[in-house]
C-alpha positions as CSV (number, residue, x, y, z in Angstrom):
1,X,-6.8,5.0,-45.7
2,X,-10.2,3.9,-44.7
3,X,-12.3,6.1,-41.9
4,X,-15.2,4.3,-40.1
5,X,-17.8,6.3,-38.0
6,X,-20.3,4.3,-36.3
7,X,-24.0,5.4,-35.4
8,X,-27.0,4.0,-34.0
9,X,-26.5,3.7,-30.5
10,X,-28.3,5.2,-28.1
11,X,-30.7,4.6,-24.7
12,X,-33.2,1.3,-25.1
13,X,-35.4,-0.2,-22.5
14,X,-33.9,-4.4,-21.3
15,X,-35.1,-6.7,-24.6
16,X,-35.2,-4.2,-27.1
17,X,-33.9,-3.3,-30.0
18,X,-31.1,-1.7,-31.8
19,X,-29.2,-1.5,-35.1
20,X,-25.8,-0.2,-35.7
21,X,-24.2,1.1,-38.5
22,X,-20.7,1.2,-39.4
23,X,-20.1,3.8,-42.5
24,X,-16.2,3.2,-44.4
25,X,-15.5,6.1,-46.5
26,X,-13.6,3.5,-48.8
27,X,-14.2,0.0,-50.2
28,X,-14.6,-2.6,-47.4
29,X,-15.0,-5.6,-49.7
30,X,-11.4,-5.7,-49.9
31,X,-11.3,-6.2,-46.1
32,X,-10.6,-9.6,-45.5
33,X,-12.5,-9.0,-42.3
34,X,-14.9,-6.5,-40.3
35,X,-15.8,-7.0,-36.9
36,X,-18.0,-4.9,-34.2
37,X,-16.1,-4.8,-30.3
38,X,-17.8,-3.4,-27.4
39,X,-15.9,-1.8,-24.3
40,X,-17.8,-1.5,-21.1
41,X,-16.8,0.7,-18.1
42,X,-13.8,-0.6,-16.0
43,X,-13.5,-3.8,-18.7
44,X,-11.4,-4.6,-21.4
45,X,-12.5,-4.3,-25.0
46,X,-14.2,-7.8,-26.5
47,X,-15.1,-8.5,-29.7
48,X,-18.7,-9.4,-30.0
49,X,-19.2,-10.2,-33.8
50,X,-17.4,-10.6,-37.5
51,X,-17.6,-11.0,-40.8
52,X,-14.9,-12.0,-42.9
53,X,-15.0,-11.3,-46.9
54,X,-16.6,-14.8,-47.8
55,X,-19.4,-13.6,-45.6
56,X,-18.6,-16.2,-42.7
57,X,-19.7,-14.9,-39.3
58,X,-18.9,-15.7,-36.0
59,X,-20.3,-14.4,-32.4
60,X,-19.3,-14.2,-29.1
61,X,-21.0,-16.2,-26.7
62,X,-22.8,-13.9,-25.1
63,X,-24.2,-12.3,-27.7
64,X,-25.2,-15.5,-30.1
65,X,-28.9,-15.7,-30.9
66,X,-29.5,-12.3,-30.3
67,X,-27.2,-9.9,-32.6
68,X,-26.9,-10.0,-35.9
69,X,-24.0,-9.3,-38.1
70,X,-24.4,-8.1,-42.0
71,X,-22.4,-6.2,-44.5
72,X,-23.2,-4.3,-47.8
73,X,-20.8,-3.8,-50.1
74,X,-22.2,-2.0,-52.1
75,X,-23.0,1.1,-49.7
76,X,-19.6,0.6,-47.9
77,X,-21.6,-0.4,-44.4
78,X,-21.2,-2.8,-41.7
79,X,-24.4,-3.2,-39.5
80,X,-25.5,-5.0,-36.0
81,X,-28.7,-5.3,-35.3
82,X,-28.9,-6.1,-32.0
83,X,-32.3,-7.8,-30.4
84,X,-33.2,-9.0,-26.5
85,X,-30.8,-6.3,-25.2
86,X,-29.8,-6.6,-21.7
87,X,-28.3,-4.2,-19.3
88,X,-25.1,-6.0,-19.6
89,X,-25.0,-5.1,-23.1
90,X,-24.3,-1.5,-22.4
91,X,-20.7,-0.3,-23.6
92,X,-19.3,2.0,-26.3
93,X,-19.5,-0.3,-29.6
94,X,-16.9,0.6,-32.1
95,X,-16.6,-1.3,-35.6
96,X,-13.1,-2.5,-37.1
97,X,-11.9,-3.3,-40.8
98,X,-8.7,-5.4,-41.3
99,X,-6.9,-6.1,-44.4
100,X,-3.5,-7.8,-44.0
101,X,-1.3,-6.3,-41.4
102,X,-3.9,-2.6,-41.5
103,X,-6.5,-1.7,-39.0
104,X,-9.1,0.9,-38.9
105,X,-11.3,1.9,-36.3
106,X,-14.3,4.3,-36.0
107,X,-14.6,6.3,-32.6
108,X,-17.7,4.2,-31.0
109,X,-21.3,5.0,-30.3
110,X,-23.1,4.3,-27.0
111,X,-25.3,1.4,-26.4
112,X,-27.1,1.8,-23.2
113,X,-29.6,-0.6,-22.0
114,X,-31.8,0.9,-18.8
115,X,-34.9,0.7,-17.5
């Protein structure tokens, strides 16, 4: 069993910055892929960036160029650094880990972008 808690988030000004961390109280270099979802009022949940094991990364559109996804092993941590925030960035951002037919999730942090 692998418990993620997520923190970082918070209130940021429209194009600044933010970095999110996702702590796994186990190994995730067994996961054969991490990924960081964001869930905005009245919306469904989306998946905004990944990481598989290999270190490949992938980004949804709306978020390319700007956010950042990294991983270290060795402190068991998932990260977003997120740059040129917009207002319609704001949601509750929650990380995943998923190894074979398992899921974990951690219970989100806010991310709202306000002037």
């Amino acid at each position: 069993q692998v418990q993620l808690v997520e923190s970082g988030g918070g209130l940021v000004q429209p194009g600044g910055s933010l970095r999110l961390s996702c702590a796994a109280s186990g190994s995730i270099s067994s996961m054969n892929v991490l990924r960081w979802y964001r869930q905005a009022p009245g919306k469904q949940r989306e998946m905004v960036a990944g990481i598989t094991r290999g270190g490949i990364t992938n980004y949804a559109d709306s978020v390319k160029g700007r956010f950042t996804i990294s991983r270290d092993n060795a402190k068991n941590t998932l990260y977003l650094q997120m740059n040129s925030l917009k207002p319609e960035d704001t949601a509750v951002y929650y990380c995943g880990a998923f190894l074979e037919l398992k899921s974990y999730w951690g219970q989100g942090t806010q991310v709202t972008v306000s002037s």
